[in-house]
PDB file of N, CA, C and O in Angstrom:
ATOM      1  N   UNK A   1     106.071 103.927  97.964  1.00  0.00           N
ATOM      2  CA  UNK A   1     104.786 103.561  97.409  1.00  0.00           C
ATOM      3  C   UNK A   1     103.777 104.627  97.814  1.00  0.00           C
ATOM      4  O   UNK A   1     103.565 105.220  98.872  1.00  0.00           O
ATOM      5  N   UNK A   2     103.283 104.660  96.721  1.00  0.00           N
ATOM      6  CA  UNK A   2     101.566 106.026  97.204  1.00  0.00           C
ATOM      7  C   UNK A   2     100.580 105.233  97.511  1.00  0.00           C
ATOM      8  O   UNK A   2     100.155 104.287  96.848  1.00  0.00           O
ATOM      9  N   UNK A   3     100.148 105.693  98.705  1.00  0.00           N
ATOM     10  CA  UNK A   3      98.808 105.241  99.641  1.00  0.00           C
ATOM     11  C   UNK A   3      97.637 106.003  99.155  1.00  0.00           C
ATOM     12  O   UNK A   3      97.716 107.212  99.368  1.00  0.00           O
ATOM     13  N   UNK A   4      96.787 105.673  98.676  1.00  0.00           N
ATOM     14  CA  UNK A   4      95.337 106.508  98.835  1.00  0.00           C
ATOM     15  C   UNK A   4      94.144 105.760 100.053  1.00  0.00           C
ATOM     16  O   UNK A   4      93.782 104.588  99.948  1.00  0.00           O
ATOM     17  N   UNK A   5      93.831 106.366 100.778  1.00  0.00           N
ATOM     18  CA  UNK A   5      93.068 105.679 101.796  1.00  0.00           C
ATOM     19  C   UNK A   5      91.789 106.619 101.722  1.00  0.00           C
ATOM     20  O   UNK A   5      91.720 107.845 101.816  1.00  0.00           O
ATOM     21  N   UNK A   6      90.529 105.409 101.469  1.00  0.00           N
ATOM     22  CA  UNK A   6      89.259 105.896 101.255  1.00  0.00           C
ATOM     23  C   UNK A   6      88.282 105.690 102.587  1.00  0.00           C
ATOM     24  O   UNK A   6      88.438 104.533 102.977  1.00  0.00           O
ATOM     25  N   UNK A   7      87.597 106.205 103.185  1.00  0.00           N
ATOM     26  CA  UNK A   7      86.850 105.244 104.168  1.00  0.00           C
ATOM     27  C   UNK A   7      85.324 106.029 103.396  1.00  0.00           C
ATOM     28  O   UNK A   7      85.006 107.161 103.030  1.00  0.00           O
ATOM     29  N   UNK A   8      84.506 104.276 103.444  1.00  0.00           N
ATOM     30  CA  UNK A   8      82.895 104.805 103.377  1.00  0.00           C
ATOM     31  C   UNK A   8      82.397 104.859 104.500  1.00  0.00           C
ATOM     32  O   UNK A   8      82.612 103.949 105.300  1.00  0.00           O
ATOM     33  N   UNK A   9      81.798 105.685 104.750  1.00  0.00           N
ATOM     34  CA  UNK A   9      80.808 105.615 106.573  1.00  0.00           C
ATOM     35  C   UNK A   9      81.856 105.152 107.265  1.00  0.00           C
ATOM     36  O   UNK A   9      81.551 104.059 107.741  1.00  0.00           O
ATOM     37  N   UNK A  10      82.864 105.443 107.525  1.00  0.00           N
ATOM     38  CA  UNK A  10      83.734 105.721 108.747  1.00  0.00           C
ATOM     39  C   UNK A  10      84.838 106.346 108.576  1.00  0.00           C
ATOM     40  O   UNK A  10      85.282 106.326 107.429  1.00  0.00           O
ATOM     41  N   UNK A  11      85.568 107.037 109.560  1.00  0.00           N
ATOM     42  CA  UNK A  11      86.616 107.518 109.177  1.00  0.00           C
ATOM     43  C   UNK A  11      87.642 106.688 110.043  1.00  0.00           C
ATOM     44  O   UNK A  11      87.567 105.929 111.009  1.00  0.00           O
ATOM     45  N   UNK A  12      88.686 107.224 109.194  1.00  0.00           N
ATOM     46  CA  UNK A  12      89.853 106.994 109.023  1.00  0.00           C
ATOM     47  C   UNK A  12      91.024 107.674 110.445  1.00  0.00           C
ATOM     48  O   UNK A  12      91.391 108.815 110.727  1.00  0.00           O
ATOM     49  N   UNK A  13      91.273 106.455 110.988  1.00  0.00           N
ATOM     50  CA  UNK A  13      91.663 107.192 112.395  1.00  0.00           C
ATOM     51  C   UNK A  13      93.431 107.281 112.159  1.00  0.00           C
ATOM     52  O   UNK A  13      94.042 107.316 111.090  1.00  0.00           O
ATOM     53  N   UNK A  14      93.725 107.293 112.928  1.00  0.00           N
ATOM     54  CA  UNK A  14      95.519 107.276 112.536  1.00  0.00           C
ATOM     55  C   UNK A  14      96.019 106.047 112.817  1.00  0.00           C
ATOM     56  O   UNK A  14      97.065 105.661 112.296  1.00  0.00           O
ATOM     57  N   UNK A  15      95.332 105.318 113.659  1.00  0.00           N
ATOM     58  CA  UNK A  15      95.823 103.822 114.409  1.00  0.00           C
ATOM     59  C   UNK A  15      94.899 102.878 113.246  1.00  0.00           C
ATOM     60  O   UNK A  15      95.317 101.721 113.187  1.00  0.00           O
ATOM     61  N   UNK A  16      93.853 103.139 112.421  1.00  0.00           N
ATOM     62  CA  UNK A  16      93.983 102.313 111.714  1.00  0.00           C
ATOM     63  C   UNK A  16      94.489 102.501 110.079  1.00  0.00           C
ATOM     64  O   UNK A  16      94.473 101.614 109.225  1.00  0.00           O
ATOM     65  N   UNK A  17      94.919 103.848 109.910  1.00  0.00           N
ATOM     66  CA  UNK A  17      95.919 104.452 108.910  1.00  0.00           C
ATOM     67  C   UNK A  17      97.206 103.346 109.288  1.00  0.00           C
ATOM     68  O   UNK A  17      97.500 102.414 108.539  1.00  0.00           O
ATOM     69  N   UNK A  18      97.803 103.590 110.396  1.00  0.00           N
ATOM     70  CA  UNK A  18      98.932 102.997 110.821  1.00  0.00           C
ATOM     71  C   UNK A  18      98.728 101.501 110.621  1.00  0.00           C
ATOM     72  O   UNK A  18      99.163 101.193 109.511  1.00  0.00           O
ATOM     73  N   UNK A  19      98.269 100.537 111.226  1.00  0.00           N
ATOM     74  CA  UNK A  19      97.384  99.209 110.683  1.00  0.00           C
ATOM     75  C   UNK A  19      98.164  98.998 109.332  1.00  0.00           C
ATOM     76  O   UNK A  19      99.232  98.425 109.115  1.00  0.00           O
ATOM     77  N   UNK A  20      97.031  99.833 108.251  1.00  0.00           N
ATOM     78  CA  UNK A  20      96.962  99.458 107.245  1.00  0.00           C
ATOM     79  C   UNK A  20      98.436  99.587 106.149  1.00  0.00           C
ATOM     80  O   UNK A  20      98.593  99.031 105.062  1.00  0.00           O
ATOM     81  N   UNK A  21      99.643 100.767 107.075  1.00  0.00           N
ATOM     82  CA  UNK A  21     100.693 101.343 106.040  1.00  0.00           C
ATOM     83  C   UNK A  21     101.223  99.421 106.706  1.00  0.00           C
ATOM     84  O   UNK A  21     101.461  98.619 105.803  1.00  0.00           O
ATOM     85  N   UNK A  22     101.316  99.040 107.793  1.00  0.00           N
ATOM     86  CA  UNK A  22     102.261  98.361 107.889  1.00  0.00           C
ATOM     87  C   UNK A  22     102.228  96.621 107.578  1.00  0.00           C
ATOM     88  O   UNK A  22     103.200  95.872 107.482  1.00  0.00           O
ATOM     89  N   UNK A  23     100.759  96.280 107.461  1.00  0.00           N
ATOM     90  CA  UNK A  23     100.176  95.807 106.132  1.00  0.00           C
ATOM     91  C   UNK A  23     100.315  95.887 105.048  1.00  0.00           C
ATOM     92  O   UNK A  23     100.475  94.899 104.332  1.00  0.00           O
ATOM     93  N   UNK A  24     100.288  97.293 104.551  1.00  0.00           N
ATOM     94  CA  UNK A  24     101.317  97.222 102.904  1.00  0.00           C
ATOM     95  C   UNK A  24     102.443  97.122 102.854  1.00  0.00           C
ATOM     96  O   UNK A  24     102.932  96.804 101.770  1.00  0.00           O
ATOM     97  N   UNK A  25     103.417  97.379 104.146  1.00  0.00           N
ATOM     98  CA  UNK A  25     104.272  97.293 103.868  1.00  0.00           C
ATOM     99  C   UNK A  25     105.248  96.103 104.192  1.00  0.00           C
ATOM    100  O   UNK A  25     106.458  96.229 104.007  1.00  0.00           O
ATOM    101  N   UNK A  26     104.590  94.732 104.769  1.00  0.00           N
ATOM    102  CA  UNK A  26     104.366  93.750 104.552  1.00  0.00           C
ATOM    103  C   UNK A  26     104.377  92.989 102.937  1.00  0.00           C
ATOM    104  O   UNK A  26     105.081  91.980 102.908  1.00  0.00           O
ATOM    105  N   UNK A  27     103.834  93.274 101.891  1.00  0.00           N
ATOM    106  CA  UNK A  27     103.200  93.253 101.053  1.00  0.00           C
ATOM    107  C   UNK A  27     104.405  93.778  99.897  1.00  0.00           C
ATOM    108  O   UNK A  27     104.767  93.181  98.883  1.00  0.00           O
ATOM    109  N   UNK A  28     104.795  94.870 100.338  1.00  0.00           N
ATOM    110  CA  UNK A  28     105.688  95.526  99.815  1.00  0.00           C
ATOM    111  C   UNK A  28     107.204  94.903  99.770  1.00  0.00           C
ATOM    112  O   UNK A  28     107.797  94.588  98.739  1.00  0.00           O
ATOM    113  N   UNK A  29     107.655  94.804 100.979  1.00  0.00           N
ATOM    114  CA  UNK A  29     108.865  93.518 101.258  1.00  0.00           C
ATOM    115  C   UNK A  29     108.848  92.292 100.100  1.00  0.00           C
ATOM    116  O   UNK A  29     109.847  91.905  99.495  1.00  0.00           O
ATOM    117  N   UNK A  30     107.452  91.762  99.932  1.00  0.00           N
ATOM    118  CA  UNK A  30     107.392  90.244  99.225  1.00  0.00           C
ATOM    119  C   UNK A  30     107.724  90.310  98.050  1.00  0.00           C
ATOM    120  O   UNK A  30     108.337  89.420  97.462  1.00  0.00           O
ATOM    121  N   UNK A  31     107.191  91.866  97.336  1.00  0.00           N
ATOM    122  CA  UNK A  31     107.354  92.115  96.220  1.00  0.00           C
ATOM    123  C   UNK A  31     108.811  92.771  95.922  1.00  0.00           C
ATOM    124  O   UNK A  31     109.277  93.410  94.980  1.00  0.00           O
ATOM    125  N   UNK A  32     109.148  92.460  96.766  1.00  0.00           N
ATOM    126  CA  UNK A  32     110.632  93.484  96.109  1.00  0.00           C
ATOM    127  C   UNK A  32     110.686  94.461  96.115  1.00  0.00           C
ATOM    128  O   UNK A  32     111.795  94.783  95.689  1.00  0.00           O
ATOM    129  N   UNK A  33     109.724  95.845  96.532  1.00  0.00           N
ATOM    130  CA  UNK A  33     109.641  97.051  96.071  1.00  0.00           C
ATOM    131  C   UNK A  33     109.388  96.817  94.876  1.00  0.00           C
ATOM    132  O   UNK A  33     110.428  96.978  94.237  1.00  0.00           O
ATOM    133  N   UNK A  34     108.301  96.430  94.028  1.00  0.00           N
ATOM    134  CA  UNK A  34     107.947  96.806  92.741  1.00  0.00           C
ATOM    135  C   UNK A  34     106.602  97.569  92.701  1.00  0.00           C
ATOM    136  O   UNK A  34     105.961  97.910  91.707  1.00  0.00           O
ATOM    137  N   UNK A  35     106.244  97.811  94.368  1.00  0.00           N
ATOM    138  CA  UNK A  35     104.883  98.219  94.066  1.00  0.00           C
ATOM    139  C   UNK A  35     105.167  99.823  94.213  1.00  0.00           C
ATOM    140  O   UNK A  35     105.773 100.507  95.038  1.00  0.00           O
ATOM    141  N   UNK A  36     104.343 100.125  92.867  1.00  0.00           N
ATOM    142  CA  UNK A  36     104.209 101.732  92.952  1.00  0.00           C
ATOM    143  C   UNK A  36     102.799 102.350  93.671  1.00  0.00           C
ATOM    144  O   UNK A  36     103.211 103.310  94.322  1.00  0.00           O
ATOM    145  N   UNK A  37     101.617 102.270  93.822  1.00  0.00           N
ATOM    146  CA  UNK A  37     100.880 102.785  94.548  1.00  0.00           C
ATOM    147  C   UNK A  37      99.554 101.346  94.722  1.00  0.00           C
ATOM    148  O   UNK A  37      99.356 100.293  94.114  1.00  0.00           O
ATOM    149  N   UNK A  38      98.914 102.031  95.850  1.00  0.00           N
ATOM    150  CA  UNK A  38      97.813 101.035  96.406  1.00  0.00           C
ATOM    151  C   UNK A  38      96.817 102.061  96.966  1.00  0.00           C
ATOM    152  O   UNK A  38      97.036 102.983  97.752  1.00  0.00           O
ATOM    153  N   UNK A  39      95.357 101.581  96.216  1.00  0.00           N
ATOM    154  CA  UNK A  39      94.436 102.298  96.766  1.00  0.00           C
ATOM    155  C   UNK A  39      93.401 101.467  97.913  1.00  0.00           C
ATOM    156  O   UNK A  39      93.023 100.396  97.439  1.00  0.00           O
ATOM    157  N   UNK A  40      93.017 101.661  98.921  1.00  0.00           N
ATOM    158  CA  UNK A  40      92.671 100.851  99.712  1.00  0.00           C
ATOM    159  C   UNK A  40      91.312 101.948 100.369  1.00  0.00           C
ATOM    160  O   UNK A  40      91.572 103.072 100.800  1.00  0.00           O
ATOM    161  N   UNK A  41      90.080 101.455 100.344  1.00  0.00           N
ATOM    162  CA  UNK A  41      88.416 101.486 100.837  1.00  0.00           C
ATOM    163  C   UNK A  41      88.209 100.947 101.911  1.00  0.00           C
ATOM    164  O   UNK A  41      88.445  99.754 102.099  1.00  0.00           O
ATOM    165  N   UNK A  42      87.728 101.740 102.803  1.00  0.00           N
ATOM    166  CA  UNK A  42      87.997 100.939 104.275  1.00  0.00           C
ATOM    167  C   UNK A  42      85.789 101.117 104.122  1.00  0.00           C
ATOM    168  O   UNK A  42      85.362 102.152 103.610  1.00  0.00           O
ATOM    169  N   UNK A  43      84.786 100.055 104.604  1.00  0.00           N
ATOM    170  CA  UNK A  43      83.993 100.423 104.469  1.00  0.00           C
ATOM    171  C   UNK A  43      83.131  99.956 105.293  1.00  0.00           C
ATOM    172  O   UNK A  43      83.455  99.017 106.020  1.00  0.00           O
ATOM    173  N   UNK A  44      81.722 100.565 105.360  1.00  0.00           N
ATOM    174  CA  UNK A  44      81.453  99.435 106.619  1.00  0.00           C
ATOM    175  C   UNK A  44      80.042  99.589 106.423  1.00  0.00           C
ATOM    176  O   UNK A  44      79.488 100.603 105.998  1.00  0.00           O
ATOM    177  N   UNK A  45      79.300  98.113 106.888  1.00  0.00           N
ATOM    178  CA  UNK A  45      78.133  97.896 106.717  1.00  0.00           C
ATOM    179  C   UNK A  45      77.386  97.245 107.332  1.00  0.00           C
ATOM    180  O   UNK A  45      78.203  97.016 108.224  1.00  0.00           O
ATOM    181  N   UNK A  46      75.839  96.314 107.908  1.00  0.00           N
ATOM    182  CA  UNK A  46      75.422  95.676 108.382  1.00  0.00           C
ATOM    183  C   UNK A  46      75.769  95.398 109.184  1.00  0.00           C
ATOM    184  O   UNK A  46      75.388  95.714 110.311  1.00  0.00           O
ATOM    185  N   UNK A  47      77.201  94.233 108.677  1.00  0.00           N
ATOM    186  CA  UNK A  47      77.430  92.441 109.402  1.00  0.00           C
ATOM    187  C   UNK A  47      79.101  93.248 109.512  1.00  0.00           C
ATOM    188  O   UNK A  47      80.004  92.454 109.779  1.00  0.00           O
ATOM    189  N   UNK A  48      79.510  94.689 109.330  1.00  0.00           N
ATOM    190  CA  UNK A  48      80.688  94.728 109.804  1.00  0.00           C
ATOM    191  C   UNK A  48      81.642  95.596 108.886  1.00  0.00           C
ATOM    192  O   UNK A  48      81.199  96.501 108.180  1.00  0.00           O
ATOM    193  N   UNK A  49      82.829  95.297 108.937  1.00  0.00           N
ATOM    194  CA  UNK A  49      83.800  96.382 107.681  1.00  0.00           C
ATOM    195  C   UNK A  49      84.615  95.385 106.851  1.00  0.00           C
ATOM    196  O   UNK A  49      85.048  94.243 107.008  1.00  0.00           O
ATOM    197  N   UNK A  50      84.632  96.264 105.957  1.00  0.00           N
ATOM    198  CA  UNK A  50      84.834  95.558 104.602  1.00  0.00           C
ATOM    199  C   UNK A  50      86.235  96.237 104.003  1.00  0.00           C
ATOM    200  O   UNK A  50      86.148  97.451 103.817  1.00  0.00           O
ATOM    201  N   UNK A  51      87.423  95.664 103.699  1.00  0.00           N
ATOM    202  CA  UNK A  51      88.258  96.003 103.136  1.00  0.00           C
ATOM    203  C   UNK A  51      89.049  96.037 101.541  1.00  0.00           C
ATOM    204  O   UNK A  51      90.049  95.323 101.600  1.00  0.00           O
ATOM    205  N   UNK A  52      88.909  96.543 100.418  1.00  0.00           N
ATOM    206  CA  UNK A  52      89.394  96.289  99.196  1.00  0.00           C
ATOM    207  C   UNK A  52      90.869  97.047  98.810  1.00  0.00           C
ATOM    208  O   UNK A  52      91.080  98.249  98.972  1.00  0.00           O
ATOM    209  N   UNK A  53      91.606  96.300  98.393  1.00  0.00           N
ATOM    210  CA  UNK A  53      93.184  97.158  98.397  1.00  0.00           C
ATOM    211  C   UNK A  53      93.352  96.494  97.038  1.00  0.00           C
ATOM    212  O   UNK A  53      93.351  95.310  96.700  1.00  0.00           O
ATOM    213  N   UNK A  54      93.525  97.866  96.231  1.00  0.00           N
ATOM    214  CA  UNK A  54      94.170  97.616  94.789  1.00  0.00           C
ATOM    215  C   UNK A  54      95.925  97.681  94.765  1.00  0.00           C
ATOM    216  O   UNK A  54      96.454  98.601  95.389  1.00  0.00           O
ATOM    217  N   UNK A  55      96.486  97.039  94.293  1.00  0.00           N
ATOM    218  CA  UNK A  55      97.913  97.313  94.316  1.00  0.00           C
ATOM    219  C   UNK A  55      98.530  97.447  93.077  1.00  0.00           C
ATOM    220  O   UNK A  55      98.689  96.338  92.566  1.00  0.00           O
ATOM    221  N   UNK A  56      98.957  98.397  92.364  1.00  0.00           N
ATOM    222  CA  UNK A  56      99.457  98.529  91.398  1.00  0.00           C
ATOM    223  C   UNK A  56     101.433  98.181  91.233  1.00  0.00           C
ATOM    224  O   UNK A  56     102.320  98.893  91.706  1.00  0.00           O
ATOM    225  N   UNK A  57     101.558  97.288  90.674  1.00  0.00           N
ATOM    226  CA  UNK A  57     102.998  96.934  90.803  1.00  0.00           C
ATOM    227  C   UNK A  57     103.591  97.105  89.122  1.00  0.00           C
ATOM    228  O   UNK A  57     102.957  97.264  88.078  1.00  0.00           O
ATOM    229  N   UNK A  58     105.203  96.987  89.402  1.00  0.00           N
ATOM    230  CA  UNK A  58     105.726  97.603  87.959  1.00  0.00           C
ATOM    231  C   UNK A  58     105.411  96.290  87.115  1.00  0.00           C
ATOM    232  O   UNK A  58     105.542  95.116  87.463  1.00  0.00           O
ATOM    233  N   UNK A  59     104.822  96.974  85.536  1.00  0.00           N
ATOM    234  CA  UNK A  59     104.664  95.834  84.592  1.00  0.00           C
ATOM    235  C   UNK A  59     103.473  95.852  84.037  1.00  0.00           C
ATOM    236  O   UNK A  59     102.947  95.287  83.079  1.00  0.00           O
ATOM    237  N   UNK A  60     103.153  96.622  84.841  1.00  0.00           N
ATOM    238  CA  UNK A  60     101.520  97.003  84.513  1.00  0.00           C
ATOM    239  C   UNK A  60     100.560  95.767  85.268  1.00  0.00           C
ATOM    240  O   UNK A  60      99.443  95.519  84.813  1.00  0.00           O
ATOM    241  N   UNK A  61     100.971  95.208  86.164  1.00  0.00           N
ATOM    242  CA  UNK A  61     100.433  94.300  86.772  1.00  0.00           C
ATOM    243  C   UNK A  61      99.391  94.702  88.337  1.00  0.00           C
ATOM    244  O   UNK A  61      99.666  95.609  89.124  1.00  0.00           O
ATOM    245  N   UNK A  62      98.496  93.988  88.426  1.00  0.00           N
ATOM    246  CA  UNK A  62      97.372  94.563  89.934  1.00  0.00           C
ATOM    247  C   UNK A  62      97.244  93.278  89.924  1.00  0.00           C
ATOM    248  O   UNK A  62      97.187  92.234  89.274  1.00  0.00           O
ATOM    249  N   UNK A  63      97.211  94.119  91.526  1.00  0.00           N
ATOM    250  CA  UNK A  63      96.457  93.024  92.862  1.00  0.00           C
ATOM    251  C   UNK A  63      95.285  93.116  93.577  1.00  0.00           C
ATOM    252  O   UNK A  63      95.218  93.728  94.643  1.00  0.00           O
ATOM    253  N   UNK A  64      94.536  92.659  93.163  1.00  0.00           N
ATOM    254  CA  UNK A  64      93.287  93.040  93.858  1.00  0.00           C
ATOM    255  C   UNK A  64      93.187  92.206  95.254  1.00  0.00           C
ATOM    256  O   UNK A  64      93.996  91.278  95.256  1.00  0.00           O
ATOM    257  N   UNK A  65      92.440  92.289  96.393  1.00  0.00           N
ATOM    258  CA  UNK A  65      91.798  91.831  97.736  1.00  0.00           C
ATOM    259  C   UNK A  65      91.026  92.487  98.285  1.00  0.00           C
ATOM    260  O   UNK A  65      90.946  93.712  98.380  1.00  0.00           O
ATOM    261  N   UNK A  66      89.993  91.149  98.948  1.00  0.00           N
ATOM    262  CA  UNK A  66      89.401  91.749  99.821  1.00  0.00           C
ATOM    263  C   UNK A  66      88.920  91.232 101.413  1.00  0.00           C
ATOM    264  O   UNK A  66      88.790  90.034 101.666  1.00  0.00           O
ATOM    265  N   UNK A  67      88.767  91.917 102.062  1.00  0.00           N
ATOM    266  CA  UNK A  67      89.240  91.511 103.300  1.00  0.00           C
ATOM    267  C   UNK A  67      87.546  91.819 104.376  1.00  0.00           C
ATOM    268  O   UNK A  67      86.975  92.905 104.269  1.00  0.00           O
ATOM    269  N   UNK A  68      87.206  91.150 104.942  1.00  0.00           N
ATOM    270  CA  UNK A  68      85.647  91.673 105.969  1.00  0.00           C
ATOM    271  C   UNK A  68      86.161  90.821 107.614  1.00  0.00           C
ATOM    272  O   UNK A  68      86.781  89.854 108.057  1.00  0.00           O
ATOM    273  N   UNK A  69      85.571  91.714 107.913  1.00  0.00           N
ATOM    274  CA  UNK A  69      85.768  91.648 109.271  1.00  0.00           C
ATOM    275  C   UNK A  69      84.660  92.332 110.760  1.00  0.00           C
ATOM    276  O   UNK A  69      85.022  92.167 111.925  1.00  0.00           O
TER     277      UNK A  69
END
């Protein structure tokens, strides 16, 4: 699966790169391997960080979420 990892106003460290592959790949297991790529916005604001992960799976089908913390 292709990862694109975005961060707004923060970057992107390797421990939470790492986090997030094993989270998809969580995600990835459920689906069977049908997912071909996921773009995921790591972002952060006010009241905290904000997470959105698109998942593109075969069929032409998406998954959208979002996640704050």
């Amino acid at each position: 699966m292709r990862l694109e990892l975005t961060g707004k106003q923060i970057d992107i460290t390797p421990g939470v790169r790492r986090i997030i592959e094993t989270k998809l790949a969580r995600l990835e297991r459920l689906l069977n391997d049908a997912a071909v790529s996921a773009q995921v916005v790591v972002s952060r604001d006010k009241t905290g960080h904000r997470v959105d992960v698109t998942l593109h799976a075969r069929g032409e089908r998406f998954l959208h979420g979002t996640g704050r913390g």
